[in-house]
mmCIF file as gemmi writes it, N, C-alpha and C atoms, coordinates in Angstrom:
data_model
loop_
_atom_site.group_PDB
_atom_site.id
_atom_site.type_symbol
_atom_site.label_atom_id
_atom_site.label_alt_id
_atom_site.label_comp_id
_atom_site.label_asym_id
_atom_site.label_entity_id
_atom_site.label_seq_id
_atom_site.pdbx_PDB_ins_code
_atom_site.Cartn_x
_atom_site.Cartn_y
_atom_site.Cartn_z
_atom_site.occupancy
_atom_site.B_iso_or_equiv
_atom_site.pdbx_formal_charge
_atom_site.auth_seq_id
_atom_site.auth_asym_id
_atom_site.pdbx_PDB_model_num
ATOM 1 N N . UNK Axp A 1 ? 43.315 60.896 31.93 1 0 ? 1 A 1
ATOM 2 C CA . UNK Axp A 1 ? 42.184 60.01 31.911 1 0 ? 1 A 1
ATOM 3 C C . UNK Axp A 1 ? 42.632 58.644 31.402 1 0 ? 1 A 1
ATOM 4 N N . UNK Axp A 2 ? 42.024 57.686 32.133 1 0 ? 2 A 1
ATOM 5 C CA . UNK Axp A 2 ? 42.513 56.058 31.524 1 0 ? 2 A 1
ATOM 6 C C . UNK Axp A 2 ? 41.632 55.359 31.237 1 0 ? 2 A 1
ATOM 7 N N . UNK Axp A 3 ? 41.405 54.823 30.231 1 0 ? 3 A 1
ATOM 8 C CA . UNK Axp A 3 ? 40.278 54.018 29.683 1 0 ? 3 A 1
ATOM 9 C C . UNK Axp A 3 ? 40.945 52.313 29.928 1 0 ? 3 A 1
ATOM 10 N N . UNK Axp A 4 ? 39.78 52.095 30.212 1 0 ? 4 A 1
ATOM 11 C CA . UNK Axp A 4 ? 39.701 50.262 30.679 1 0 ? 4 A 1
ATOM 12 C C . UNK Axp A 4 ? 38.923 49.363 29.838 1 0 ? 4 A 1
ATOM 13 N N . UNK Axp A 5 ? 39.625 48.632 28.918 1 0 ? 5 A 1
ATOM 14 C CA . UNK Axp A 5 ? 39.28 48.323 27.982 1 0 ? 5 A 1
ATOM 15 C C . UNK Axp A 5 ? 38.427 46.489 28.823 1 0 ? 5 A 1
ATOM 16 N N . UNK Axp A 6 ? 37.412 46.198 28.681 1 0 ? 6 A 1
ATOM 17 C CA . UNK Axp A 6 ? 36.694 45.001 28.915 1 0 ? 6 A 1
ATOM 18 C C . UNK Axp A 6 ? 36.461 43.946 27.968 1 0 ? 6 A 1
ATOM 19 N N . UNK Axp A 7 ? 37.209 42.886 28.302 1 0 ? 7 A 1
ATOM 20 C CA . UNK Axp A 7 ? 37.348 41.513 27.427 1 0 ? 7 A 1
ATOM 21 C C . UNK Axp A 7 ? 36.225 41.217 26.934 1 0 ? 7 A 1
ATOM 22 N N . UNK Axp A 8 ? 36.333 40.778 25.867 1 0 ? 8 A 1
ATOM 23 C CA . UNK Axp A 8 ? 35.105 40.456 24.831 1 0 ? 8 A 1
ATOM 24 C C . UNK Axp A 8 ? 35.828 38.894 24.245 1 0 ? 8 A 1
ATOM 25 N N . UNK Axp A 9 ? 34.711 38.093 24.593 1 0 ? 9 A 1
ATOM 26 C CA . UNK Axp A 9 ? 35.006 36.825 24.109 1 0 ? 9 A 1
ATOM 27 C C . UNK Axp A 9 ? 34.545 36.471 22.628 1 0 ? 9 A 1
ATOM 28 N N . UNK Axp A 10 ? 35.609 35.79 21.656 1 0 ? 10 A 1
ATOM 29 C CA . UNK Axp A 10 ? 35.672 35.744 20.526 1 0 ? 10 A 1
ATOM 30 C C . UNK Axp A 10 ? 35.178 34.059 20.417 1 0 ? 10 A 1
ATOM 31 N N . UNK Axp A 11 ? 34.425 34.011 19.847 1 0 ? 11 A 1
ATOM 32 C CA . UNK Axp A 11 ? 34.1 32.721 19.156 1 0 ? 11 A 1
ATOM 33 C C . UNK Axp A 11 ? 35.26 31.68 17.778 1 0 ? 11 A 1
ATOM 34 N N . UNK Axp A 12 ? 35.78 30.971 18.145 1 0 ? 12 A 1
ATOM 35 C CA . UNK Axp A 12 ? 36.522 30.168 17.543 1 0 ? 12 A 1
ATOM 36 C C . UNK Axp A 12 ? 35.76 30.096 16.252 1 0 ? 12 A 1
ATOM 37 N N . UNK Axp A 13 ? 36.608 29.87 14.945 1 0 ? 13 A 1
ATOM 38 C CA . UNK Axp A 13 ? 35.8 29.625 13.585 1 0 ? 13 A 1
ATOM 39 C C . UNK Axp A 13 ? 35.912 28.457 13.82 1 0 ? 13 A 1
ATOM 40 N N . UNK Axp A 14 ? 34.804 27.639 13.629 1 0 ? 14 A 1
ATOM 41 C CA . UNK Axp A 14 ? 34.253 26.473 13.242 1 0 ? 14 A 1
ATOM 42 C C . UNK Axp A 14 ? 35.17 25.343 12.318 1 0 ? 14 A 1
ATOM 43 N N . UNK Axp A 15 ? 35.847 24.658 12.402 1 0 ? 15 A 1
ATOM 44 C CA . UNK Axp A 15 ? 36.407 24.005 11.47 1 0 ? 15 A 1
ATOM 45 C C . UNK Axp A 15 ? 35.289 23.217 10.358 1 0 ? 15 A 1
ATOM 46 N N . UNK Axp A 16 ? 36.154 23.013 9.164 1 0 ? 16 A 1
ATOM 47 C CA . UNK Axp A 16 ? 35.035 22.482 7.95 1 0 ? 16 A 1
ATOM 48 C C . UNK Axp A 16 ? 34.202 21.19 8.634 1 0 ? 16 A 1
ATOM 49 N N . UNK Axp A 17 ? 35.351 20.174 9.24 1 0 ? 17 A 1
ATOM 50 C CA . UNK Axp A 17 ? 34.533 18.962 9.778 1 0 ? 17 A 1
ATOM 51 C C . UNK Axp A 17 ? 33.728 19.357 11.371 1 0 ? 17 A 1
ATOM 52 N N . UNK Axp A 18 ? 33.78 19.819 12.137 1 0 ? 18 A 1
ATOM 53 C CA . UNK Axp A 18 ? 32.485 19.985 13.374 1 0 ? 18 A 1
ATOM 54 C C . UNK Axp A 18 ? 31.274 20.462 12.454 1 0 ? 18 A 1
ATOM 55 N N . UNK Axp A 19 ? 31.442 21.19 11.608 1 0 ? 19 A 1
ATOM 56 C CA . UNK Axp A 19 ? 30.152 22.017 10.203 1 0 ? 19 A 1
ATOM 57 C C . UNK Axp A 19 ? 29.474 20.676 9.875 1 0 ? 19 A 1
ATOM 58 N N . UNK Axp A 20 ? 30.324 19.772 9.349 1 0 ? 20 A 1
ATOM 59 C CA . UNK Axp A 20 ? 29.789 17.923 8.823 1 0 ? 20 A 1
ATOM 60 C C . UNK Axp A 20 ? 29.352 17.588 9.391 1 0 ? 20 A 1
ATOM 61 N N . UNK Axp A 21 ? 29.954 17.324 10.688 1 0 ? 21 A 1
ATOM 62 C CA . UNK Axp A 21 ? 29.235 16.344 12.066 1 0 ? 21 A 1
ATOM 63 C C . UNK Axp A 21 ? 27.835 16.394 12.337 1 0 ? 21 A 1
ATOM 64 N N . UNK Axp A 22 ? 27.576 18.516 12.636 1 0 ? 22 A 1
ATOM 65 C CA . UNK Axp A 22 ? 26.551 18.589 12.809 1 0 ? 22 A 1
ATOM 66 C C . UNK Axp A 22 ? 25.532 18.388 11.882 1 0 ? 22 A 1
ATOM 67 N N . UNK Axp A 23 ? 26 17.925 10.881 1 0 ? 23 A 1
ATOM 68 C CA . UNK Axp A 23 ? 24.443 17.828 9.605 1 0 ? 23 A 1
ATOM 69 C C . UNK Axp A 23 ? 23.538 16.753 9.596 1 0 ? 23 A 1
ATOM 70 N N . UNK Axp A 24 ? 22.651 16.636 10.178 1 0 ? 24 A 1
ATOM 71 C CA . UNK Axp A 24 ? 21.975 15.177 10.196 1 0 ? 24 A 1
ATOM 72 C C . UNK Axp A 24 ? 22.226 14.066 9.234 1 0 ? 24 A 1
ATOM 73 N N . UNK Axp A 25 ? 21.725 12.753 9.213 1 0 ? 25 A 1
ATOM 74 C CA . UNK Axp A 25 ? 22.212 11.544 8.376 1 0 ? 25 A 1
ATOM 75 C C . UNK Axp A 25 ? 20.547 11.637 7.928 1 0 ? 25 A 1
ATOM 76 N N . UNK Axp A 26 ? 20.263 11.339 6.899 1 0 ? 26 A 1
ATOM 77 C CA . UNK Axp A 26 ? 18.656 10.823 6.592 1 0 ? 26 A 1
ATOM 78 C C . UNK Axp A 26 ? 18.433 9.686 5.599 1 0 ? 26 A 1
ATOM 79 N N . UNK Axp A 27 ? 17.357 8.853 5.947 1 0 ? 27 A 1
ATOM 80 C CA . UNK Axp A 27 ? 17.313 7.281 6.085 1 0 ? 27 A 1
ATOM 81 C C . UNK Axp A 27 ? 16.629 7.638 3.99 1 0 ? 27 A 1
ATOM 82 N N . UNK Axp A 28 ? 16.698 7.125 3.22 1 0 ? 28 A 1
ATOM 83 C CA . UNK Axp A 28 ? 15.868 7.134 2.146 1 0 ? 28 A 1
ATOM 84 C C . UNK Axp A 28 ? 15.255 5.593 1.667 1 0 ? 28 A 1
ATOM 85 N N . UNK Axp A 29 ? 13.861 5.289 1.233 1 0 ? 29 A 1
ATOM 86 C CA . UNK Axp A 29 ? 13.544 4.034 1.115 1 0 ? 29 A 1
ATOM 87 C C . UNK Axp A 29 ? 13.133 4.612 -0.404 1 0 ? 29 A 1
ATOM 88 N N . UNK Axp A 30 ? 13.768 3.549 -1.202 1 0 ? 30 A 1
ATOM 89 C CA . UNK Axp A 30 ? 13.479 3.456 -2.704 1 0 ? 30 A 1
ATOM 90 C C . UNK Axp A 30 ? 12.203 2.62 -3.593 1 0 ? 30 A 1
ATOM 91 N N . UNK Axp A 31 ? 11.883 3.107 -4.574 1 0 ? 31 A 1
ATOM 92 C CA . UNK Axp A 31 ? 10.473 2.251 -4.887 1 0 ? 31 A 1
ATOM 93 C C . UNK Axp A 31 ? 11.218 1.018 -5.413 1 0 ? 31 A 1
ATOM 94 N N . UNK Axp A 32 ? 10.588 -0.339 -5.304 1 0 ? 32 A 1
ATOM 95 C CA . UNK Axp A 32 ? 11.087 -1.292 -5.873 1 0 ? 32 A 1
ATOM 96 C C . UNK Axp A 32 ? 9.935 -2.078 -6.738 1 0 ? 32 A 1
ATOM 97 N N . UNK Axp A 33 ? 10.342 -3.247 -7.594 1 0 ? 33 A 1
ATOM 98 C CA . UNK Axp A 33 ? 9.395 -3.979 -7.926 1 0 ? 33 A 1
ATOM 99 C C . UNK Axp A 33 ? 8.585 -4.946 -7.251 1 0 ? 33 A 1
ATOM 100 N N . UNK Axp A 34 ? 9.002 -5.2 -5.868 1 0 ? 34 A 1
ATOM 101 C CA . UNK Axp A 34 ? 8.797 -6.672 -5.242 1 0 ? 34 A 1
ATOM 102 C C . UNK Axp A 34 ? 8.256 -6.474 -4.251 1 0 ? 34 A 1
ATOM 103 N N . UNK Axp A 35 ? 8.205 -5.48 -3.552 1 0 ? 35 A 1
ATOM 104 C CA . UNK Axp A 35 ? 7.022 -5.455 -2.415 1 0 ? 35 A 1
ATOM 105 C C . UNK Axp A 35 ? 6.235 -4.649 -2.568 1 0 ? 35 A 1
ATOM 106 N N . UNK Axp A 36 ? 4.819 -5.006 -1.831 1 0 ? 36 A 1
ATOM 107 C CA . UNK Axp A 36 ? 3.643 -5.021 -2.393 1 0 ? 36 A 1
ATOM 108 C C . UNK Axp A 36 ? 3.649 -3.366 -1.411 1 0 ? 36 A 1
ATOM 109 N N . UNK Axp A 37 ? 2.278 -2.733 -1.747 1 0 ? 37 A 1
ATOM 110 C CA . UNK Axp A 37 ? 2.364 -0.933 -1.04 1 0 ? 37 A 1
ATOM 111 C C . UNK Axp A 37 ? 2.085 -1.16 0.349 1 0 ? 37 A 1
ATOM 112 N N . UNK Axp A 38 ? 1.364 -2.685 0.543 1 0 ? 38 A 1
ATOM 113 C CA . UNK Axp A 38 ? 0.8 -2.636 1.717 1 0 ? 38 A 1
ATOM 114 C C . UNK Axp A 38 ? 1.853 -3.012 2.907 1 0 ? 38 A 1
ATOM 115 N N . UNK Axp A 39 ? 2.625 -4 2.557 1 0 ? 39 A 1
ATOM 116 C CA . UNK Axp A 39 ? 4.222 -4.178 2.994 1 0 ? 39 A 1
ATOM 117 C C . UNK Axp A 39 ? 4.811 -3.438 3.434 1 0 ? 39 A 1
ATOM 118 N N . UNK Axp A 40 ? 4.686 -2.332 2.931 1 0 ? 40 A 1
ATOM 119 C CA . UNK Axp A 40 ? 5.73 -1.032 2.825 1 0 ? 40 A 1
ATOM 120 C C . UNK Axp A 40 ? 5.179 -0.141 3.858 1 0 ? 40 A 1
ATOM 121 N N . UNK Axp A 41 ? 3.798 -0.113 3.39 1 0 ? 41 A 1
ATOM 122 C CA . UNK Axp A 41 ? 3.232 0.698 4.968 1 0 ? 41 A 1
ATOM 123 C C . UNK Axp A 41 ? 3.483 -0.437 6.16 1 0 ? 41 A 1
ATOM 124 N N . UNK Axp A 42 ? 3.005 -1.505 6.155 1 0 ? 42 A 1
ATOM 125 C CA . UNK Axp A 42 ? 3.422 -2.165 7.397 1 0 ? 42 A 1
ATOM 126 C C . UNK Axp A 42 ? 4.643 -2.317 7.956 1 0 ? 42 A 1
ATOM 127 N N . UNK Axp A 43 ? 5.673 -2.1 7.07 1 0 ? 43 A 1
ATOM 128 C CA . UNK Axp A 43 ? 7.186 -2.452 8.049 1 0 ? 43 A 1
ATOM 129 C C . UNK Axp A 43 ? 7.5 -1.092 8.183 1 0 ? 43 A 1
ATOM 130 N N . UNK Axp A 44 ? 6.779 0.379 7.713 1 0 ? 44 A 1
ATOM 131 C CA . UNK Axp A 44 ? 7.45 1.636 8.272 1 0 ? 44 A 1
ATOM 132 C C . UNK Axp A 44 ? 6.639 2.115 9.482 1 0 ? 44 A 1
ATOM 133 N N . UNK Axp A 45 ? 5.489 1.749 10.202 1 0 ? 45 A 1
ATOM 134 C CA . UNK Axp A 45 ? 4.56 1.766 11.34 1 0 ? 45 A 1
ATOM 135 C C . UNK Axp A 45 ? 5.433 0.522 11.613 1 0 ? 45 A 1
ATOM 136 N N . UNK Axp A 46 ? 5.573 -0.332 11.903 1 0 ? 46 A 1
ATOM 137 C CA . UNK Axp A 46 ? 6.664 -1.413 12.677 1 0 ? 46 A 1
ATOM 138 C C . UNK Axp A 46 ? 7.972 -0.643 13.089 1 0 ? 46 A 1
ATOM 139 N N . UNK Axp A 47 ? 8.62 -0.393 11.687 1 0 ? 47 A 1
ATOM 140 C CA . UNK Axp A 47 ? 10.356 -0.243 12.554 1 0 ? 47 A 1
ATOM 141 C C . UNK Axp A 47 ? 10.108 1.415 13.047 1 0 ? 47 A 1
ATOM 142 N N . UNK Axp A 48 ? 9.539 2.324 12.668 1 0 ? 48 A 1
ATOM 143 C CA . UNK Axp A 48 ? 9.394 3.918 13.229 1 0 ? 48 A 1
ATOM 144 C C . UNK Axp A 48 ? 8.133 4.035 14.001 1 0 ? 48 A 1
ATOM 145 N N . UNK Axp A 49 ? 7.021 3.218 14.225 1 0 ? 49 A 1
ATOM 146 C CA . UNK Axp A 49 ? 6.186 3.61 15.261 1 0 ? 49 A 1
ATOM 147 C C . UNK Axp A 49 ? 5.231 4.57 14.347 1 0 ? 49 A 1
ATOM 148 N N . UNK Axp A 50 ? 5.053 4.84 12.993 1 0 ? 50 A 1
ATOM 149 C CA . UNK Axp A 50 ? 4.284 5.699 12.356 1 0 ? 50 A 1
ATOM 150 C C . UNK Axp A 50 ? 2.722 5.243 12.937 1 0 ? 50 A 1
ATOM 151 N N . UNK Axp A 51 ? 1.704 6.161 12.789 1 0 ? 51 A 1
ATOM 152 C CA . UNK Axp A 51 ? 0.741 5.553 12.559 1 0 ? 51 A 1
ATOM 153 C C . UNK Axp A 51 ? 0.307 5.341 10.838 1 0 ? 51 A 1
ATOM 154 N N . UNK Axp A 52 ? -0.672 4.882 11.041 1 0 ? 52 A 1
ATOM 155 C CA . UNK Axp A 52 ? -1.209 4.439 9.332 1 0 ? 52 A 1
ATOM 156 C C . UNK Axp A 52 ? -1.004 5.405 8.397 1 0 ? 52 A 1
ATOM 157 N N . UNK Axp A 53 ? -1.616 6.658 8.936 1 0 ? 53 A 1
ATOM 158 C CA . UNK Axp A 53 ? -1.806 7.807 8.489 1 0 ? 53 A 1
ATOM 159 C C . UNK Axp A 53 ? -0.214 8.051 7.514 1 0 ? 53 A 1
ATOM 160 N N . UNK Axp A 54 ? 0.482 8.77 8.642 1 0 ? 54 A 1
ATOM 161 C CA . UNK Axp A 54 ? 1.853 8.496 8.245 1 0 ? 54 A 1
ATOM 162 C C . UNK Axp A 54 ? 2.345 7.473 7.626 1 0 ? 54 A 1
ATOM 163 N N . UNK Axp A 55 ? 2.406 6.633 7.589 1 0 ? 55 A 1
ATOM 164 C CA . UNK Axp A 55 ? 3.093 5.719 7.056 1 0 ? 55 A 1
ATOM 165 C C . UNK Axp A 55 ? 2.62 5.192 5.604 1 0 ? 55 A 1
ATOM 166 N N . UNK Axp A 56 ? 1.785 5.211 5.21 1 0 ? 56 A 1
ATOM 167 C CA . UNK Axp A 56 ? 0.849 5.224 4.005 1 0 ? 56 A 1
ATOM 168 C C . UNK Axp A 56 ? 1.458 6.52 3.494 1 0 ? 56 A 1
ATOM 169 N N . UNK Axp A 57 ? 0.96 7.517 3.867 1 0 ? 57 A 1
ATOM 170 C CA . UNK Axp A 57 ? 1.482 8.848 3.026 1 0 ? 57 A 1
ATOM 171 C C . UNK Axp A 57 ? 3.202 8.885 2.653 1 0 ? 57 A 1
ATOM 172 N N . UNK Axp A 58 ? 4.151 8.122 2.861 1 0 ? 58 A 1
ATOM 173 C CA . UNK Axp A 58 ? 5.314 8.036 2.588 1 0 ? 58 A 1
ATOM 174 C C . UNK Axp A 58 ? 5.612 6.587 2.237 1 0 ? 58 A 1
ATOM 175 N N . UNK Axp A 59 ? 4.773 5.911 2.237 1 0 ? 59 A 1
ATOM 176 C CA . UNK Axp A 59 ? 4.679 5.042 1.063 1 0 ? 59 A 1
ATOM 177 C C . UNK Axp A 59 ? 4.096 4.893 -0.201 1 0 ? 59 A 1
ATOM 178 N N . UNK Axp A 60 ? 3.409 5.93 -0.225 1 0 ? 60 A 1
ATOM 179 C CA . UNK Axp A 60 ? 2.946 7.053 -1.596 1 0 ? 60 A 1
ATOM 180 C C . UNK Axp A 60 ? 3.839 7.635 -2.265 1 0 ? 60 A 1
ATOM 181 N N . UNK Axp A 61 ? 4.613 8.203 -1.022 1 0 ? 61 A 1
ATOM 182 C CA . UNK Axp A 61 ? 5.774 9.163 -2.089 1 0 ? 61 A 1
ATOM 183 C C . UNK Axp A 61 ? 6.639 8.205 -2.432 1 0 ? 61 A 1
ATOM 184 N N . UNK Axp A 62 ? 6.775 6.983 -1.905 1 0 ? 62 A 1
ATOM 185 C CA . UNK Axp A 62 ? 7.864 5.917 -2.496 1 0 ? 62 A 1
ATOM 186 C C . UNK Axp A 62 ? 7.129 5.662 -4.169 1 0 ? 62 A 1
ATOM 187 N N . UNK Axp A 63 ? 6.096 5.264 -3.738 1 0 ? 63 A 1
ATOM 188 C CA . UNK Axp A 63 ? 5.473 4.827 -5.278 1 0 ? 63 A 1
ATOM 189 C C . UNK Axp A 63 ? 5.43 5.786 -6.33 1 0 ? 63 A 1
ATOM 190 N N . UNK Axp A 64 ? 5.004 6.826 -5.91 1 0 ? 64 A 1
ATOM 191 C CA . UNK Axp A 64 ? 5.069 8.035 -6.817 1 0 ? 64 A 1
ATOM 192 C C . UNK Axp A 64 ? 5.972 8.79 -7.458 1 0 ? 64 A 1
ATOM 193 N N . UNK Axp A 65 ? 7.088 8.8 -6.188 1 0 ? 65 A 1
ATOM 194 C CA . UNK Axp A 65 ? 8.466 10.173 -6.484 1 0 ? 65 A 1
ATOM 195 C C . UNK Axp A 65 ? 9.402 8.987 -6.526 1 0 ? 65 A 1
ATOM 196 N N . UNK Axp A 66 ? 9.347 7.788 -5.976 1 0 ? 66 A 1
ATOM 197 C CA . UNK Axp A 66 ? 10.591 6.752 -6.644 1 0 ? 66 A 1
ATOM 198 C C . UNK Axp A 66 ? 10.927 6.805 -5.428 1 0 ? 66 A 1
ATOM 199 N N . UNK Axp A 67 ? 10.75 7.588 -4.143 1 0 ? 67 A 1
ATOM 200 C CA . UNK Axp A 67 ? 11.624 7.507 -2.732 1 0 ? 67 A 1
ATOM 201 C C . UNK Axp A 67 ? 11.122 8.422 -2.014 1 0 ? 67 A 1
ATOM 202 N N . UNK Axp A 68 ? 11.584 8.262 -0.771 1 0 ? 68 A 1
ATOM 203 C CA . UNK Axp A 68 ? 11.152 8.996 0.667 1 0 ? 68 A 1
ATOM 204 C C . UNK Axp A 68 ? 12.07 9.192 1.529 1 0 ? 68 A 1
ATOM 205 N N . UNK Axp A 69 ? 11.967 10.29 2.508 1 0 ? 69 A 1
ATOM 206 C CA . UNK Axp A 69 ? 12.737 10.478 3.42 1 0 ? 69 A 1
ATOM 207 C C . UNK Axp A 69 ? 12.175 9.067 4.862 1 0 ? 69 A 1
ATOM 208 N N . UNK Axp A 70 ? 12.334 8.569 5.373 1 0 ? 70 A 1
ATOM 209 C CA . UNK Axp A 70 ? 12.175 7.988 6.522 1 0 ? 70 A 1
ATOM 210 C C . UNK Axp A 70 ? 12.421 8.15 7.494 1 0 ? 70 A 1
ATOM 211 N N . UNK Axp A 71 ? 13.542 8.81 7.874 1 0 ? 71 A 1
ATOM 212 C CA . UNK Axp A 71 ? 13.821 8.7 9.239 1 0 ? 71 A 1
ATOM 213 C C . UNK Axp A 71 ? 15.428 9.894 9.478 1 0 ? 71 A 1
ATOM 214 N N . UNK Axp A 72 ? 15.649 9.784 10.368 1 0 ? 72 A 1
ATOM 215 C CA . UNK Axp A 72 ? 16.565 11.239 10.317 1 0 ? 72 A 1
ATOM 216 C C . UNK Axp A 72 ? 17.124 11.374 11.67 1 0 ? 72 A 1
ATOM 217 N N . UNK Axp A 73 ? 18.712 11.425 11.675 1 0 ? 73 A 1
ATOM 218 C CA . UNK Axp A 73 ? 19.469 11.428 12.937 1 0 ? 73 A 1
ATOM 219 C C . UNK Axp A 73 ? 20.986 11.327 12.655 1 0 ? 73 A 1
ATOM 220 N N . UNK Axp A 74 ? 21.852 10.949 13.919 1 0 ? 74 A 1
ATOM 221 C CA . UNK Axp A 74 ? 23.288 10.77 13.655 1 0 ? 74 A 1
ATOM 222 C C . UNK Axp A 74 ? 23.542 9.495 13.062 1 0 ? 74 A 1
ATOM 223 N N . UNK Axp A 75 ? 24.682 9.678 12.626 1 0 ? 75 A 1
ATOM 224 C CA . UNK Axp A 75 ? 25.145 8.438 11.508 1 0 ? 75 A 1
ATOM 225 C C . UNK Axp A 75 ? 24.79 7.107 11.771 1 0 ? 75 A 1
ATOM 226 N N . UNK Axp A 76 ? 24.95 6.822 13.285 1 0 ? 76 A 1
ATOM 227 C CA . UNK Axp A 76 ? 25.181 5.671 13.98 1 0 ? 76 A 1
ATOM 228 C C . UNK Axp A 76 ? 23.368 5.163 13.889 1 0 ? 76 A 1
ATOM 229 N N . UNK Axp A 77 ? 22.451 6.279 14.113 1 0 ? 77 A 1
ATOM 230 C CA . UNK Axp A 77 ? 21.06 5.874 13.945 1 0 ? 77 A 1
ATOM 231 C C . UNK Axp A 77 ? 20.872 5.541 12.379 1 0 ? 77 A 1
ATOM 232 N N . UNK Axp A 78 ? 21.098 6.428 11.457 1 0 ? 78 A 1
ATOM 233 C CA . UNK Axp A 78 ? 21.111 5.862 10.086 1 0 ? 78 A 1
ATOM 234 C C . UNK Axp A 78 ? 21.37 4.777 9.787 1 0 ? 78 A 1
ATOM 235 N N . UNK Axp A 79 ? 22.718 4.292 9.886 1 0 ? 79 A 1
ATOM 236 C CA . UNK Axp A 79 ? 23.118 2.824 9.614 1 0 ? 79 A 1
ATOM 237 C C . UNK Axp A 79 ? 22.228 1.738 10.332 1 0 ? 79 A 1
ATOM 238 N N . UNK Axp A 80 ? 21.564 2.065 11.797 1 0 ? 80 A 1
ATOM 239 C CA . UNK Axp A 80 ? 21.164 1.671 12.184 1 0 ? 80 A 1
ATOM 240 C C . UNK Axp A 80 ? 19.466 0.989 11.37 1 0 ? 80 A 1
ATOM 241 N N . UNK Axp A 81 ? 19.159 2.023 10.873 1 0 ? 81 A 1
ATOM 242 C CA . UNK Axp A 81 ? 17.517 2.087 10.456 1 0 ? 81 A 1
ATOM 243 C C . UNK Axp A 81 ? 17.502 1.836 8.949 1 0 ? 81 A 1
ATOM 244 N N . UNK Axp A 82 ? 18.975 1.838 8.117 1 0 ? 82 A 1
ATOM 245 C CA . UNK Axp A 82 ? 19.067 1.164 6.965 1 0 ? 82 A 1
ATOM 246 C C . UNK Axp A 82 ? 19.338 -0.406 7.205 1 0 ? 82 A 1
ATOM 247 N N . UNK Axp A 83 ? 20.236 -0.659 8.245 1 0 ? 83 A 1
ATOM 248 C CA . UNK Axp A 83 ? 19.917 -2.38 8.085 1 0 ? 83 A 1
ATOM 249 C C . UNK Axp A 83 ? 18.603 -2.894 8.525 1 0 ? 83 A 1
ATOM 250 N N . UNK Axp A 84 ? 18.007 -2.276 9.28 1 0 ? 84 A 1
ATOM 251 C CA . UNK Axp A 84 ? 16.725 -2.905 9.892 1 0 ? 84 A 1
ATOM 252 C C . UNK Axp A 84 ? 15.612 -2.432 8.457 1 0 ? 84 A 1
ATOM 253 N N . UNK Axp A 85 ? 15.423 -2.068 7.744 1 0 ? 85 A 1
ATOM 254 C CA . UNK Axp A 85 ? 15.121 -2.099 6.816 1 0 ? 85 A 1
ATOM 255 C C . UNK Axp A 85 ? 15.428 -2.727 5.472 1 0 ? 85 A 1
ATOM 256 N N . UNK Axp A 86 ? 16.816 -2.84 5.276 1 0 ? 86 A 1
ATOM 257 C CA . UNK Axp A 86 ? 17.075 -4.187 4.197 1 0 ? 86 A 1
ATOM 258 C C . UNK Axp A 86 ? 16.973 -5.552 5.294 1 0 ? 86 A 1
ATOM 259 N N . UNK Axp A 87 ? 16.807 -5.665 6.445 1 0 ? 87 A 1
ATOM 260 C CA . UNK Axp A 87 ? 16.696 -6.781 6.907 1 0 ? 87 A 1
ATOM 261 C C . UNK Axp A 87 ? 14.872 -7.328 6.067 1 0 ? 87 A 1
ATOM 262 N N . UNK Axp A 88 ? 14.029 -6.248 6.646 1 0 ? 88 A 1
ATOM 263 C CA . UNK Axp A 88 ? 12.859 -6.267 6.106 1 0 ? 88 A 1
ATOM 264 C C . UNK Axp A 88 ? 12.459 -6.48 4.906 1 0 ? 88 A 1
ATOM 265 N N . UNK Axp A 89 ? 13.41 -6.635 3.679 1 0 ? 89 A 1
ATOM 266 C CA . UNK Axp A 89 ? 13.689 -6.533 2.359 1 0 ? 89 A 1
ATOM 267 C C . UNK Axp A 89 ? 13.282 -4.933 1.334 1 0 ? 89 A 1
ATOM 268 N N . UNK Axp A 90 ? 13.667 -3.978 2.157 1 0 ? 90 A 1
ATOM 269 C CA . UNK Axp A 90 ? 13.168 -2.508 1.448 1 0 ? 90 A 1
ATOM 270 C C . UNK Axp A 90 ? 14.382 -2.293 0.722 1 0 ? 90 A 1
ATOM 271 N N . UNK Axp A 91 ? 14.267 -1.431 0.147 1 0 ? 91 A 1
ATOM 272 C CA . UNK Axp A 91 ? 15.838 -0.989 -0.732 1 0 ? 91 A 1
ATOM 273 C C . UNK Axp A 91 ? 15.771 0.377 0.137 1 0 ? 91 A 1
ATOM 274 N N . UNK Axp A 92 ? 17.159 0.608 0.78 1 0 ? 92 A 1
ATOM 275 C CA . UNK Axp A 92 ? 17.297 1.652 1.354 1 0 ? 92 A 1
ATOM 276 C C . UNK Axp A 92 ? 18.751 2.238 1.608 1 0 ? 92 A 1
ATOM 277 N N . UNK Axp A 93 ? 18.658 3.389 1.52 1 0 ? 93 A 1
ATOM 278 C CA . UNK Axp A 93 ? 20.179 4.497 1.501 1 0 ? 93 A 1
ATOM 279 C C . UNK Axp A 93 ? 20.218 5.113 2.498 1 0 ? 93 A 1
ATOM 280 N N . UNK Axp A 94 ? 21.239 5.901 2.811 1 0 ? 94 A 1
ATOM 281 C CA . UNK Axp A 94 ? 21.55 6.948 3.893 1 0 ? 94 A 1
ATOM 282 C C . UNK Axp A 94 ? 22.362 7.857 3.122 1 0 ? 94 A 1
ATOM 283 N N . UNK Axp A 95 ? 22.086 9.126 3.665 1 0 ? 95 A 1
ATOM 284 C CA . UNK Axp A 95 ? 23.225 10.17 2.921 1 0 ? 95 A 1
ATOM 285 C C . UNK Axp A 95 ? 22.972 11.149 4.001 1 0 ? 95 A 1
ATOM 286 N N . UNK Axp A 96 ? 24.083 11.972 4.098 1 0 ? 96 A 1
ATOM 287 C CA . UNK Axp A 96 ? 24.205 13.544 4.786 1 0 ? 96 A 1
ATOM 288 C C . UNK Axp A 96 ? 23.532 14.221 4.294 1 0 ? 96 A 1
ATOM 289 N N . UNK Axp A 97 ? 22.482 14.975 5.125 1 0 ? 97 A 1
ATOM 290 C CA . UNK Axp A 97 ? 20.887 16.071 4.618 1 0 ? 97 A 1
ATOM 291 C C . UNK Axp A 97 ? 22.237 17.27 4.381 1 0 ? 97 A 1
């Protein structure tokens, strides 16, 4: 009797950096002293398209928790949505979620 053994495809381990790549970038806007709450809702419905709703409610958590998530994507969008936001005068970071 002969047994026929059928290929089974093995999945490559993941290297540490493709694991990085895939981790989203996320935008953070910090509370500051100098712009006013209403500011803050108006330039995040401007540069993200929020409505009021939204955009008010995370300009709450700026005032309240000291910061907010904003916005969320690959690196190249991050950097992107942190200068257009210190262009606006916000204080804002990016870091790997």
């Amino acid at each position: 009797m002969s047994t026929t053994l059928t290929p089974v495809e093995v999945e490559q381990p993941r290297e540490v950096e493709d694991v990085e790549r895939d981790r989203p970038w996320i935008v953070i806007v910090w509370n500051d002293p100098v712009n006013l709450m209403t500011y803050v809702t108006l330039i995040l419905q401007k540069l993200f398209g929020y409505n009021r709703v939204k955009a008010e409610k995370l300009m709450l958590q700026v005032h309240h928790e000291g910061k907010a998530v904003v916005s969320s994507g690959t690196r190249e969008k991050a950097e992107h949505d942190v200068a257009r936001l210190h262009a606006a005068g916000l204080w804002a970071t990016m870091q790997q979620d």
